[in-house]
C-alpha angles and dihedrals in degrees: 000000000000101000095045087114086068097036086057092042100062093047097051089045095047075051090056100077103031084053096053087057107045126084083246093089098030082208092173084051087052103049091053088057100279109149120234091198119097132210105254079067101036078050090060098026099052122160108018108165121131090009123136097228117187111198125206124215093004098179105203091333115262096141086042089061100044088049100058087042079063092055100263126135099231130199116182128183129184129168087235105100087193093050091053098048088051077052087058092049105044096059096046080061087049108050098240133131093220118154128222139188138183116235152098116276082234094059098040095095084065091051113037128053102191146108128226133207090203131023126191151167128170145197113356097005113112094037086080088057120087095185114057102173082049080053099052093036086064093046095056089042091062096045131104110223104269091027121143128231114208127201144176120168142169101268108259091230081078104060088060091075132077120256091266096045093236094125157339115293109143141059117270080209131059099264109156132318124303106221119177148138118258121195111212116355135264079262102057125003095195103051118122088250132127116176151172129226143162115215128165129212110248119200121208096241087053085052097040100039095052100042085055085045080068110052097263113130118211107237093173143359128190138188121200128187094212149066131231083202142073093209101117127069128260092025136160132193107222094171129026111281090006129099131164140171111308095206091050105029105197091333088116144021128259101174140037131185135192141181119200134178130222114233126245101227 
């Protein structure tokens, strides 16, 4: 779909105002210090201090932010021109120097010349994307030799189901866009919000296979069958900060997480 980018846009910016809001986001706790990052992604990021990060689909810059608490030099970078502009403001609440810009993943070689010794995303973020070896091509571009991609996303097995969980209704591949209407927002159900979005299933040897295709070495790969977030339907934390389907318990996964490594030569 070649308007998919605007289509996008508008829905993450309708999100913008409604997350700010929710206790999704705890924006006031923030604020105050509180970190966004969870620990499937500090156990692969680890010492951070004095690295040039470069993170991809910021949203309005929470992890950005977190990042750059933790002595990093941050660059995020999101389509949503609200949401960056949130991000702008935020740090400024903050007290970080963290920087922000407003672009497509796609787009970002035109417009950055610099090299990065990490590179992350995290959670929702490569399902928006129709075009995964594009996608690992920009994330070696921007690393150093040596350089580390981080990475921590809702498993692909999910977004099979249904949004109720009550049965398969969607590829395990990536078989075409998935273009549909959502009323309210992960964040908030019940907010006044009806929006369209285009996604595409990624499988993980779609994701693994074309991240190696670009001399990037796995170093490590989790699955986890749990969520640190409350962001699906039907869900229950059985643990504090940990929530998974209630019908299926820890029978699937519903994140996985890798480090790799570009090659020095």
């Amino acid at each position: 779909m070649e308007n998919y980018l605007e289509i996008n846009r508008k829905s993450w910016n309708a999100k913008v105002e409604p997350h700010l809001k929710s206790d999704f986001y705890f924006v006031d706790e923030f604020i105050q210090g509180r970190s966004s990052l969870n620990s499937i992604e500090l156990e692969l990021l680890g010492d951070i201090k004095g690295q040039k990060i470069l993170h991809l689909q910021c949203h309005f810059g929470q992890d950005s932010i977190s990042l750059s608490r933790l002595g990093a030099d941050v660059t995020g970078i999101d389509l949503s021109d609200h949401a960056i502009s949130k991000a702008v403001e935020l740090a400024k609440q903050c007290r970080t120097d963290t920087r922000f810009i407003c672009l497509d993943v796609y787009s970002l070689p035109d417009v950055l010349d610099e090299k990065f010794d990490l590179v992350f995303t995290s959670y929702g973020t490569i399902g928006w994307l129709p075009d995964l070896k594009k996608w690992a091509d920009i994330i070696t571009y921007f690393l150093k030799p040596g350089g580390r991609f981080i990475m921590a996303e809702f498993h692909p097995v999910v977004w099979m189901f249904d949004d109720d969980f009550e049965g398969i209704n969607y590829h395990y591949f990536n078989e075409k866009p998935i273009a549909e209407t959502y009323v309210g927002t992960y964040a908030d159900p019940s907010a006044d919000l009806v929006q369209e979005y285009v996604m595409w299933n990624h499988s993980l040897a779609e994701v693994l296979q074309n991240l190696l295709l670009c001399r990037l070495e796995l170093k490590d790969f989790k699955e986890f069958d749990w969520s640190p977030y409350p962001c699906f339907r039907h869900v229950v934390e059985f643990e504090k900060g940990k929530w998974c389907i209630e019908k299926f318990g820890n029978k699937i996964p519903l994140v996985y997480a890798l480090s790799a490594q570009k090659k020095s030569s």
